[in-house]
N, C-alpha and C positions, 0 to 999 in steps of 0.2 A: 243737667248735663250727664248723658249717660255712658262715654266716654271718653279719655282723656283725648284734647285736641292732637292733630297729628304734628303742627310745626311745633317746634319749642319754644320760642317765643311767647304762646300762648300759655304755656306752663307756669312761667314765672312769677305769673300772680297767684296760683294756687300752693307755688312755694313758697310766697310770701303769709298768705294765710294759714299754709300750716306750721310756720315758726312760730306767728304771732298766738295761733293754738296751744303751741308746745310750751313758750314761754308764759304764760299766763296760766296753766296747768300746775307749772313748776312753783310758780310764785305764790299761788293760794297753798301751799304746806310749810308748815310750820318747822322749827330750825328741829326740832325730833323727827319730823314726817322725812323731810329732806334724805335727814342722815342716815334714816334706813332703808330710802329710794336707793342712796348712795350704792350703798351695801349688797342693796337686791340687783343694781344695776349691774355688775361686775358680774353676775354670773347668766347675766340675760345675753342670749346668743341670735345669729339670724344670719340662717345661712353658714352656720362654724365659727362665725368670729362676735368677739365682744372687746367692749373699750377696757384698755389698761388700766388699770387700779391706777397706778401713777396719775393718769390723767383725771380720776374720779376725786381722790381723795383732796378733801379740804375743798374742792367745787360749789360754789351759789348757784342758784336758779339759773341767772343769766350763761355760767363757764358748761353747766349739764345743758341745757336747751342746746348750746353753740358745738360741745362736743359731739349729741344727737343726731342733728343736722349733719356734722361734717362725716358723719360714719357709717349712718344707714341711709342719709338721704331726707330730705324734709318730711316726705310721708311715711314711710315705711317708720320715722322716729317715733311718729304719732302710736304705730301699732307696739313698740317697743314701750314706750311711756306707758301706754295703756294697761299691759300685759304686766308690767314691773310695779306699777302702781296696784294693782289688786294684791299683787304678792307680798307687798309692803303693807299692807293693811290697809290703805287710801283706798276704798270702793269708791265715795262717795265723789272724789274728784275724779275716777277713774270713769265713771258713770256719767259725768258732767263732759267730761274730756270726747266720749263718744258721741252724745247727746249735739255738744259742740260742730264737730267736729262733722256731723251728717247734717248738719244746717247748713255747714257753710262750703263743704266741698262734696257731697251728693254720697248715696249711696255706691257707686259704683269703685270710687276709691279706697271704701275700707273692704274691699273684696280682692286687692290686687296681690296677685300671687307676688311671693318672694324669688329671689334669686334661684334659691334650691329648687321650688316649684316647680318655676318656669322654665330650668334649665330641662328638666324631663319631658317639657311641652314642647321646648323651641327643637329637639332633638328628633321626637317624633315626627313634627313637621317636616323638618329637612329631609327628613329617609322618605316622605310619600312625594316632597317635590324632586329629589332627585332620584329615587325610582328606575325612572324610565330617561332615555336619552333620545335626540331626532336625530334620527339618520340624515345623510344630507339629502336624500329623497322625501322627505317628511316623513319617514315610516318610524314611530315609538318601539325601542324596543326596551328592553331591561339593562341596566347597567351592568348586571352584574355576570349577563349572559354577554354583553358587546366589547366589554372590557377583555383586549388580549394584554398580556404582561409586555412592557416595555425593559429595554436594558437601559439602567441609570448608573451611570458612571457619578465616585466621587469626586471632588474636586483633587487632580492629581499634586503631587508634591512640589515644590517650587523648583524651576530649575536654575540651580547654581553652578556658577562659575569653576567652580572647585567641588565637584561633588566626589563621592565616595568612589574609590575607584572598581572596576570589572568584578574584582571577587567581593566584595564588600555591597557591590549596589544591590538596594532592596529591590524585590520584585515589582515588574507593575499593578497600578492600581486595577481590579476588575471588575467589570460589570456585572450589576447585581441586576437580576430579574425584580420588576417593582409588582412585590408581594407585600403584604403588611409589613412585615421586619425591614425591608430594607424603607419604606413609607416611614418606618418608626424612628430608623436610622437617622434621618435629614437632621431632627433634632437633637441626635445623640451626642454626647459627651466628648470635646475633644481628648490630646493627651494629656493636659493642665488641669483637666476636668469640667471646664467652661463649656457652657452650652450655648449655642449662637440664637439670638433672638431672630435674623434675619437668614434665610436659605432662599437662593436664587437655584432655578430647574430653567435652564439655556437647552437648546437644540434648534435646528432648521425650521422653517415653516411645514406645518402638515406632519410634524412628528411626533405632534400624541401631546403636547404638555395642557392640552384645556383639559384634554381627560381625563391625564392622569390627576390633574386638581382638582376637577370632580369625583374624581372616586376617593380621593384622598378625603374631600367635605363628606362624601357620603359613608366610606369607613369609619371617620370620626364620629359622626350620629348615631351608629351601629354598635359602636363601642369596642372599635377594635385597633383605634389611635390614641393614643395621648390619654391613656386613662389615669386617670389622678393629676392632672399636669393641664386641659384644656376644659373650661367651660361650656363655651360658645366659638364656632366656627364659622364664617360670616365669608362668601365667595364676591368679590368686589370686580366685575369685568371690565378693566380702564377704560376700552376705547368707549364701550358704551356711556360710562361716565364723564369721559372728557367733552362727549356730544352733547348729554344731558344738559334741556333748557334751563336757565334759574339757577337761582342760588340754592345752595343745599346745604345742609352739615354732617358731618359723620355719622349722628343720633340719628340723622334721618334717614342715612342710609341703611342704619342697622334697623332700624322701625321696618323701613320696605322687604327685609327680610324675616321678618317673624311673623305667625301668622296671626297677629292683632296687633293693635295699636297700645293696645296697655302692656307691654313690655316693661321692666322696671329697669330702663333704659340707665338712668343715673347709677341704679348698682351694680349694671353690670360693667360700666366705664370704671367705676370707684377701685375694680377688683381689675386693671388690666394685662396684668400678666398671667392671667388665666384666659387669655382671649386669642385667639388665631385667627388672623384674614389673610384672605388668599387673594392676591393679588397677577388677576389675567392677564397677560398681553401689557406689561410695563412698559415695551419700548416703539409704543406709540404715545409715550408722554413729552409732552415738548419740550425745549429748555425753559426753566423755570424765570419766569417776567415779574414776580414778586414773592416776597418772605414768604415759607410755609405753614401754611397751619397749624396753631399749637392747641386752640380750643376745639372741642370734641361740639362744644353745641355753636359754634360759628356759623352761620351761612356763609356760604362760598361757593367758590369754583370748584368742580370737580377735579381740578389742577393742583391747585391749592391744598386743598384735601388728601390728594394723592401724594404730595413734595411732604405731606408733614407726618404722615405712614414712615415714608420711605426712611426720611433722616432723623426717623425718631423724635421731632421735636413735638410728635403730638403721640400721645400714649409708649413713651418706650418703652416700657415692661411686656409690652404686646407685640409676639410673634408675627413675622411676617412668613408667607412661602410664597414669592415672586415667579411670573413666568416671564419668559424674553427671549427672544431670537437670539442665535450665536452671536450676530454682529452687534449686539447691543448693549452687552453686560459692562465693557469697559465704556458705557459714553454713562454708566451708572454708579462707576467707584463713587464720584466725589459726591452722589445724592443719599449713598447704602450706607451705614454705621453698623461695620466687619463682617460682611457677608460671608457665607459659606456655599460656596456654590457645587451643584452637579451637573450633571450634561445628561441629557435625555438621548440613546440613543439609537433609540425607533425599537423595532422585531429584530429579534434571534433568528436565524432560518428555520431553528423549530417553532417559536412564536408565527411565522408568516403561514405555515401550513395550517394551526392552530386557526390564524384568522378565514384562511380559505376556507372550511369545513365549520366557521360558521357563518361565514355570508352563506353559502350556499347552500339552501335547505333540501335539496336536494344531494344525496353523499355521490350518488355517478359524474352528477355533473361539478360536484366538489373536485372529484378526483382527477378528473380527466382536465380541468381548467390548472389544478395545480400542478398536473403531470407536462403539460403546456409550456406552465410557466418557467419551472425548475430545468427542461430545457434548455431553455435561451437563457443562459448565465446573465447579459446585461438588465434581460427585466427583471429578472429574479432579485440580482443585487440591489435596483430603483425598489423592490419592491419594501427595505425596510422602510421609508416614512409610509405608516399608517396610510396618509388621504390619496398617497400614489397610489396605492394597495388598494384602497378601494375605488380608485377608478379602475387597475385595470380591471378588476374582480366585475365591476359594475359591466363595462367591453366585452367582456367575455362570458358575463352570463343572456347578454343582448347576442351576441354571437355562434354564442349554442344552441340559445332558443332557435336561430333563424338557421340552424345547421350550416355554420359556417365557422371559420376559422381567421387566429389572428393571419395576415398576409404579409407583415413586413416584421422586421425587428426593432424596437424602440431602443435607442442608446441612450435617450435625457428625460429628464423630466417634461423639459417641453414637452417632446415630443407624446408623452405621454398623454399630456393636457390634452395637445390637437387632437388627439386620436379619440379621445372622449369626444372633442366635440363634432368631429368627423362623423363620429357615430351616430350622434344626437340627429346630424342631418340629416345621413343617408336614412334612420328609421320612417324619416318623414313621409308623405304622400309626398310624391313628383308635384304635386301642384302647390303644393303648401313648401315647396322649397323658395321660392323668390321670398317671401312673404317673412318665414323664418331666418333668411340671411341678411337683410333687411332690418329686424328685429336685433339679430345678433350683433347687427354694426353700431345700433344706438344703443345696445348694453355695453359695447366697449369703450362708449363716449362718456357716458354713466360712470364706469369703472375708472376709468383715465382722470373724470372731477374728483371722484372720491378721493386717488392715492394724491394727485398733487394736493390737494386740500386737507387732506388727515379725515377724510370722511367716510365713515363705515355703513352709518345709517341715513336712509333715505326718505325722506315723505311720500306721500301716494304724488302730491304736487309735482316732483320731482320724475315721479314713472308717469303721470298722465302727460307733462307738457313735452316727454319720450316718444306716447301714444304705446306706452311698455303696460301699464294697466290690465290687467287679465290676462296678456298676450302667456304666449307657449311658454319663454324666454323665461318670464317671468315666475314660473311655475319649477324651472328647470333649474332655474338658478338662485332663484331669488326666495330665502326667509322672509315669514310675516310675521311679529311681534308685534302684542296689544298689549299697552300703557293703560292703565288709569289715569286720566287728566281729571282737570279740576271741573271741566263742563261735560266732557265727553271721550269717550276711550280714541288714545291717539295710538294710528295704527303708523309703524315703521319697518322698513322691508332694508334688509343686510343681505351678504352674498353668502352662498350657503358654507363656503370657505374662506376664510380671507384672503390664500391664495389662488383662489378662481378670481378675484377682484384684482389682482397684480397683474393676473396672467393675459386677462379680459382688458386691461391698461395697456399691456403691451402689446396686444395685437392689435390695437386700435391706432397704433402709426400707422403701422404697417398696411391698414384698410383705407388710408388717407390718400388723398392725389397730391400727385407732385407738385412743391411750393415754387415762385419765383425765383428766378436763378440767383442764385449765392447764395442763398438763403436755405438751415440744414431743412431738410425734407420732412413733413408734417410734425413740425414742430421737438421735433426730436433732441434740442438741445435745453428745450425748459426741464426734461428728462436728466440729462446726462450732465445739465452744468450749472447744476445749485449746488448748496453752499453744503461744506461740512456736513453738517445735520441731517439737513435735508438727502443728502447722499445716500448715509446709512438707511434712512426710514426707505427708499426706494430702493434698497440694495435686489430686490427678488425682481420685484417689474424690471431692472435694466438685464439680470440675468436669462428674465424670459425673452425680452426683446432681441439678445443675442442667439436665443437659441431659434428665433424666427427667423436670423439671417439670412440658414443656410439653401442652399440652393434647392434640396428637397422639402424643406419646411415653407421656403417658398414657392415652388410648385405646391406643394399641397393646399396651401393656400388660394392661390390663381383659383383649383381646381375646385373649391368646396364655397369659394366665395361669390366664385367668376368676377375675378377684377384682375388688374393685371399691377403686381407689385414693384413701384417703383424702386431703381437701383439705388437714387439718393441718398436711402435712408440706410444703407450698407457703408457706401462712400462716408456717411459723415459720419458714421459710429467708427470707422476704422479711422479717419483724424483723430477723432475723439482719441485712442486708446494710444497712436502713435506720439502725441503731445502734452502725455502725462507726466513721462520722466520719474516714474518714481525707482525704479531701477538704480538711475544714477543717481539720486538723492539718498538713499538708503544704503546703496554703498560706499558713502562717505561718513556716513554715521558707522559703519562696520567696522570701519580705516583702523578708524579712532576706538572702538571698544576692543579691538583686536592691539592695539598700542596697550590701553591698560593691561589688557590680561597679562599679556609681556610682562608688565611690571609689576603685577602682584594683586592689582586693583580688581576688586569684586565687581561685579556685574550687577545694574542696578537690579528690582526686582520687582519692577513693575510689570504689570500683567499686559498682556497682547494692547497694541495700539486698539484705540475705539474702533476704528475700522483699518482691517487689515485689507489694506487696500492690493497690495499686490494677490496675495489670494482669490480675492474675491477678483480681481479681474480674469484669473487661471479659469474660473469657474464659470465666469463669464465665455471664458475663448473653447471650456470646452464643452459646453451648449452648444455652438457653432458645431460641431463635430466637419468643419469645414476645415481640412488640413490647409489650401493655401491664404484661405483668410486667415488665419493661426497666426502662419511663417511670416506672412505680412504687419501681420499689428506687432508681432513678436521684435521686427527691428527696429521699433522707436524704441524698445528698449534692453538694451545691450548685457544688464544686469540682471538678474531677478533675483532679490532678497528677500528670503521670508525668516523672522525673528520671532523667536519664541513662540511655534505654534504645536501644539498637541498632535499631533496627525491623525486621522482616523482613516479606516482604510477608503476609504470616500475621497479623502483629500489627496493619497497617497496614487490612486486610480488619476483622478485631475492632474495630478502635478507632472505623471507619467505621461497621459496623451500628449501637453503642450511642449514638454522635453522631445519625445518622437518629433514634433513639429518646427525645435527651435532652428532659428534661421544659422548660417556659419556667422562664427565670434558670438556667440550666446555664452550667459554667464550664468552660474546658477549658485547659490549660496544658501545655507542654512546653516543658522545661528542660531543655535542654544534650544534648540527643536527636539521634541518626543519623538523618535523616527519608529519606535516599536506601540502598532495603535494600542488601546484599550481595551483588553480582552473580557470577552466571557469569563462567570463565575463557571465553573465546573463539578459538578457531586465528585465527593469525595471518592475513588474508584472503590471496588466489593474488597472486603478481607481477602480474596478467592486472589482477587485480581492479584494483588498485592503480593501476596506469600509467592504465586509465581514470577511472579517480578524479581523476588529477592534471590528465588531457587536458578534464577538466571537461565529459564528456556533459550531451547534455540530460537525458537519467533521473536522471542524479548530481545536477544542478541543482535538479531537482524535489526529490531527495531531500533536500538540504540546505536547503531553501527549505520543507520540511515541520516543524509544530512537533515540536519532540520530546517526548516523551511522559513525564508527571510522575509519584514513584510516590505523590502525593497526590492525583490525581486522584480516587481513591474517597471519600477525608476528604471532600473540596471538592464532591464530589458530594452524599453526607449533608448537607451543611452548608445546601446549599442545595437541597435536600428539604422541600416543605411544611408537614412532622409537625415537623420539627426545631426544636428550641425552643433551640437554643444563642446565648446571647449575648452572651460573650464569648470569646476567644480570646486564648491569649499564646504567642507562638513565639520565648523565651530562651534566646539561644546553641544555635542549629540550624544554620545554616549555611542559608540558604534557596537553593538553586539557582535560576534565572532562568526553567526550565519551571512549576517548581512555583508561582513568582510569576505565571503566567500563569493558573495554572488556581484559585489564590487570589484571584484578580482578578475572571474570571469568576465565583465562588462570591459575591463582593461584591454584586455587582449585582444577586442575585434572594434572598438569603439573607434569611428571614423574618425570622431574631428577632435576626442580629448587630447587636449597637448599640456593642461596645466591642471594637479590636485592637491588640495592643502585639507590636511585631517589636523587642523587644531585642536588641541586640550579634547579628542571626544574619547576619552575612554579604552584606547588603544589594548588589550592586549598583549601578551607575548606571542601566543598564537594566532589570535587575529591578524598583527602585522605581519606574520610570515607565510599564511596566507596570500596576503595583497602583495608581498616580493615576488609570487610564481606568478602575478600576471603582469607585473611594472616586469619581471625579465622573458615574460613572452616576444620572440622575435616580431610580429604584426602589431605590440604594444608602440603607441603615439604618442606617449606623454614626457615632455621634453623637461618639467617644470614639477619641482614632489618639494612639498613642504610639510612634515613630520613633527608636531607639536608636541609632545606627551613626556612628562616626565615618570621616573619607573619602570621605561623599557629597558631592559638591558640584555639577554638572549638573543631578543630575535631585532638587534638592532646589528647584529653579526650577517644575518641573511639580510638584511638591507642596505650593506655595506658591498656584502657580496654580488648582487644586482649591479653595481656600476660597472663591474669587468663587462658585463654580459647583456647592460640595459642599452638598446637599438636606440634608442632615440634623449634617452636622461641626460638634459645637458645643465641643469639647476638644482643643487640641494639646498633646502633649509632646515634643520636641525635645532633650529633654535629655541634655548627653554630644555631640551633632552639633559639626560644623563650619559654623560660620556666617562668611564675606567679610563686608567693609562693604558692595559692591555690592548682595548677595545680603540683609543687614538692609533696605537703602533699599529695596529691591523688596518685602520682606514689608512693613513698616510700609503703604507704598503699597497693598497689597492688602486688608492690615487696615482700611482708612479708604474701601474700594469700598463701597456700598450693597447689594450681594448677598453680601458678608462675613458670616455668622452664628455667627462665631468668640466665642465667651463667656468661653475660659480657656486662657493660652496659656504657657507649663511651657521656659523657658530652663537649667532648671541647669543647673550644669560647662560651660556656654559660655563660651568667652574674646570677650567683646565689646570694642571699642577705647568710649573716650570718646565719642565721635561717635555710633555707633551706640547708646548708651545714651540720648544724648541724643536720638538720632529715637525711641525705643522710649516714650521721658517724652512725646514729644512727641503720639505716637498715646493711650497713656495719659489723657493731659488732652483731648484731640479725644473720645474717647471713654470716658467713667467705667465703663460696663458692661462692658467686659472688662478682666478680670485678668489681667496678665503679672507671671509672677514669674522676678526673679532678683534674685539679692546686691545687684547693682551698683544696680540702681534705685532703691534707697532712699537712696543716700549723696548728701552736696550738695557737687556740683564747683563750683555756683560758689560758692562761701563765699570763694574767696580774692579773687577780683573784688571781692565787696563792699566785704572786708575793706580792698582797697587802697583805693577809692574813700572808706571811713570814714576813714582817714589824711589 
């Protein structure tokens, strides 16, 4: 046998025979031989490490053979006996031992490199296989030339219920350019000193994390990761593997990655917390249907294998770094053992230019396509995910070549996709368009099996009985990947994104004819109305199918497809969305967590629902970029609650358009939400800069004396947008920064339909709130209903006292939870009892009022019947004792 078989299974006998080797080696020495094996063996090493004296000392034949084995592994003990025995003075067994030894297990096994060896060989390997990357055109280039830097945000702080207040809150977290150091970082030290064996890298589809996991595998081989800290680095691509035929085991999967089969597979498991795998695309793994994997040589499911990674029960010493969609990370708490997670999150505007100037090998037509682009603010902004970047990048250099120009503006993603594949037609030959469009509609058929099925990889079986085989389509879209099989190389074709296969899903209703009446239109609700699970894993396909709704994405359609697209499939997506109800379900959950805070009770601190489903529907409706489909789907639900979500300026743009669009009696709520996104890391400014900074220029003056800019400004813009029918708003435990009270202030004053705003526990200010009183006593101010959470205000709780004189429409305060002075009661009652007072219901709970002021508060009370104040105290009778003595 010239070398070792590949499954493990087969191994098992050779590690039987070299025990029985080892043990019979051990046994012909005599109780002197032994003892100075003993001796010599303690300082015999392999790889850095040797067995404890502890464990050696007072040992027989049988406890050394047993310890051997369990330390270096069956054969590698052999080389170790061998080696220790000459040093001990036993040639003659040592000689026997080898002689043995090549009879019964071959030449080829006393040649097997060690762990230290191999780890120098498996390293090399990896740096010539990952080298070069495919373009998704199949063009090879170098990684190291294709790699632009992404911004990776850390996992930001937890947000509590009771956090630090305005002058105390620590800055936010920022986005580190992913350079080596911040790569280094993933695994760094928390504040306890603990270093997390598991790190999850979240972001959108198409925003860079297979790459960055590539270059993270191929800096580690380089030697500019994890030195002293990682052995072997092992890239595990799920979905591939959840596809993979047969039973497999982890050994075998690490075998398929190095470049031979004689790996010394057992010591590198033996040693697993010097191991890092990198796990692609985790939340295409399904829910787990049986116990996970704890043995490393099991055959199994790829599933299996994968469930016993993740929750540690098979190598936990051994580093994971997961990739996964946004919407995925919470359907993986309870499979992850204490993640550390980041967010990937895309190109810098200076990384995007970076990337243009190296697609384009040409620098004129670099320039002139980024000068293009940076233009049109919307595509610019689309343009940080990466694989949007390089479509448009791809559009535009087809566009140049043909001396033309882009013609429209692109607002979505969609719209992007189409426009790619717009392009792909019009380069066609006039005659080869039937043929190509045709082609296109049974890759969408293709795409539509794959996502309902969980299937990425396809067989030739599968493009031929398409008649997709050779075709254009196939060429344009479709990856070829060659296997080794056990008779013959199995060839298997994937889409050269996995969001071209969502997007390719979802235009594939849309190409369908209209179904039986009642029934929703080209099957569009096997789509829209699975289960849980099934939900999230389609969360992109139903985002793209919304953004196919709109009336121009369907003209564009009709026109590039020639079919004519039925309205059906519009009608039943907008049931769909009007009969969700999550609005009002989630603000009843709000009710209630807004009761605790009242009473003291912390905020639990679990992380975003699995699927933040209201979000994701936002993003959904603003794909449509259809204002009255919006306002339409917008009144099935009367609420919108989003809890605890990070915002990024992406989310904060979305959340903006569907407010412009909310229908009249629209609600909107944000609990416990990052309203300030993730910022860029910043070089530290020059000494230069600085010194004049401190010497106080007049430019500097100016610049400090200018507002600073909020990243609410878009919300507050919507808000106060003519169309906008929002009327009420509640910003719970956000932390409101003092810019954004500015530009909430201004939105006050001209906002159509606001009539009701509750700033609970966010962080209020003294300055902030007196801000937001110049626009609650703007004369055109609509807000009838102000509910003021915060305790700590005490200043500027004097200008919001002072607003009642003079507030147009304020006919509801709540107060409750504040800090109220006696001063500061004697001033309100006074206010309450002005003639431009239009205060009708005024809201004390959880106030600690003294005596005194209860009694001005009775007092205003009886002066005026029509308004209701309520709190505890107002009802009890202090003077009963008075009486009582006077009746004596």
């Amino acid at each position: 046998m010239d070398q070792p078989e590949a499954s493990f299974s087969s191994v098992e006998p050779r590690d039987a025979a070299a025990r029985e080797l080892l043990l019979a080696a051990l046994e012909d020495l005599s109780q002197e031989q032994l003892k100075r094996f003993r001796h010599k063996l303690r300082d015999a090493q392999l790889d850095g490490r040797s067995i404890p004296w502890g464990r050696l000392e007072g040992a027989d034949a049988v406890d050394l053979a047993e310890q051997l084995t369990h330390f270096y592994g069956p054969e590698p003990a052999l080389d170790v006996a061998r080696k220790t025995l000459k040093r001990a003075d036993v040639r003659d067994v040592a000689a026997r031992l080898k002689q043995q030894r090549l009879q019964r297990l071959g030449a080829s096994s006393s040649v097997l490199l060690s762990v230290s060896e191999y780890r120098k060989k498996y390293r090399e390997h990896v740096l010539r296989q990952h080298a070069k990357v495919k373009e998704r055109n199949a063009r090879s280039v170098k990684i190291t030339k294709r790699f632009t830097k992404l911004l990776i945000a850390p996992e930001s702080a937890a947000l509590e219920s009771e956090g630090p207040g305005p002058e105390e809150e620590p800055p936010p977290e920022r986005a580190r350019r992913s350079d080596t150091h911040t790569f280094n970082r993933l695994f760094g030290r928390d504040e306890e000193g603990q270093r997390p064996l598991t790190v999850v890298l979240q972001g959108p589809a198409g925003i860079g994390k297979t790459m960055a996991a590539k270059k993270i595998l191929y800096d580690w081989a380089a030697g500019k990761l994890y030195h002293g800290q990682v052995d072997f680095a092992f890239f595990l691509p799920c979905r591939e593997l959840l596809e993979r035929p047969g039973a497999c085991s982890l050994a075998d999967l690490i075998l398929d990655q190095c470049p031979d089969r004689g790996a010394p597979v057992r010591q590198m498991l033996a040693q697993s917390e010097r191991l890092l795998f990198i796990l692609d695309g985790v939340d295409d793994l399904p829910a787990p249907e049986a116990a996970p994997c704890a043995d490393p040589f099991e055959a199994t499911t790829g599933a299996r294998v994968l469930g016993g990674l993740l929750s540690k029960v098979l190598l936990p010493g051994a580093r994971l770094l997961v990739t996964t969609r946004t919407a995925a990370p919470g359907r993986l708490q309870d499979r992850l053992c204490s993640p550390q997670c980041a967010e990937v999150r895309g190109f810098s505007d200076k990384d995007k230019k970076k990337y243009f100037f190296k697609f384009f090998q040409d620098e004129w037509q670099a320039e002139r396509a980024y000068r293009f682009v940076k233009e049109n603010e919307t595509l610019f902004a689309l343009c940080f995910v990466p694989f949007v970047c390089w479509i448009v990048c791809t559009v535009l250099r087809q566009q140049l070549e043909l001396g033309q120009d882009l013609s429209r503006t692109s607002k979505t993603t969609t719209s992007v996709y189409l426009l790619f594949i717009a392009s792909v037609l019009s380069s066609a030959p006039a005659a080869d368009g039937p043929r190509l469009r045709g082609e296109l509609r049974k890759l969408c058929r293709l795409a539509r099996e794959g996502v309902l099925r969980r299937r990425a990889q396809f067989a030739e079986a599968d493009l031929e009985q398409l008649e997709l085989r050779g075709s254009k389509v196939q060429m344009l879209f479709l990856s070829k990947k060659e296997l080794a099989g056990v008779l013959e190389t199995e060839v298997t074709y994937q889409f050269i994104d996995q969001s071209f296969q969502e997007f390719f899903a979802a235009l594939s209703y849309m190409l369908e004819g209209e179904g039986p009446p009642g029934a929703p239109a080209g099957g569009v609700g096997e789509l829209l109305r699975g289960d849980a699970e099934l939900r999230c894993h389609l969360a992109l396909t139903t985002r793209f199918l919304f953004g196919l709704l709109s009336a121009e994405r369907m003209r564009d359609i009709e026109r590039h497809f020639g079919c004519v697209v039925s309205e059906h499939v519009k009608q039943d997506v907008l049931r769909w969305v009007q009969g969700q109800g999550w609005g009002r379900a989630r603000a009843e959950l709000e009710g209630m967590q807004e009761a605790e805070a009242l009473e003291g009770a912390e905020e639990p601190e679990d992380e975003e629902s699995e699927f933040n489903s209201p979000l994701e529907l936002l993003y959904c409706l603003y794909e449509t970029q259809d204002d009255a489909f919006v306002r339409q789907a917008l009144r099935g639900l009367p609420e919108l609650a989003l809890q605890r979500v990070r915002f990024s300026r992406m989310d904060l743009t979305v959340l903006s358009y569907c407010v412009r669009c909310c229908p009249a009696g629209q609600a909107l709520r944000l609990d416990s939400c990052r309203l300030t996104p993730v910022q860029d890391k910043k070089k530290k400014s020059s000494l230069m800069k600085r010194l004049q900074s401190s010497l106080g220029s007049s430019s500097s003056q100016a610049t400090a004396r200018k507002p600073q800019a909020s990243p609410l400004r878009p919300l507050c813009e919507a808000m106060a947008d003519q169309q906008c029918g929002l009327n009420s708003l509640t910003l719970s435990h956000c932390k409101l920064p003092d810019a954004a009270c500015g530009d909430l202030s201004e939105a006050l004053r001209v906002a159509p339909a606001l009539t009701e705003l509750s700033l609970l526990h966010s962080g209020l200010s003294d300055s902030g709130l007196r801000v937001l009183c110049a626009g609650l006593a703007w004369p055109r101010c609509r807000v009838q209903t102000l509910r003021v959470q915060q305790p700590g205000l005490q200043e500027a709780l004097q200008y919001l006292v002072s607003t009642l004189r003079q507030g147009p429409a304020l006919s509801t305060l709540d107060l409750s939870g504040c800090q109220l002075s006696g001063p500061m009661v004697t001033y309100l009652c006074a206010v309450l009892q002005h003639p431009g007072c239009r205060l009708q219901t005024l809201s004390l709970t959880s106030v600690e009022l003294s005596e005194q002021s209860l009694e001005e508060l009775r007092a205003v009370r009886t002066a005026k019947p029509g308004l209701v104040i309520t709190h505890t105290g107002l009802d009890s009778h202090p003077e009963l004792p008075t009486s009582f003595s006077s009746a004596l």
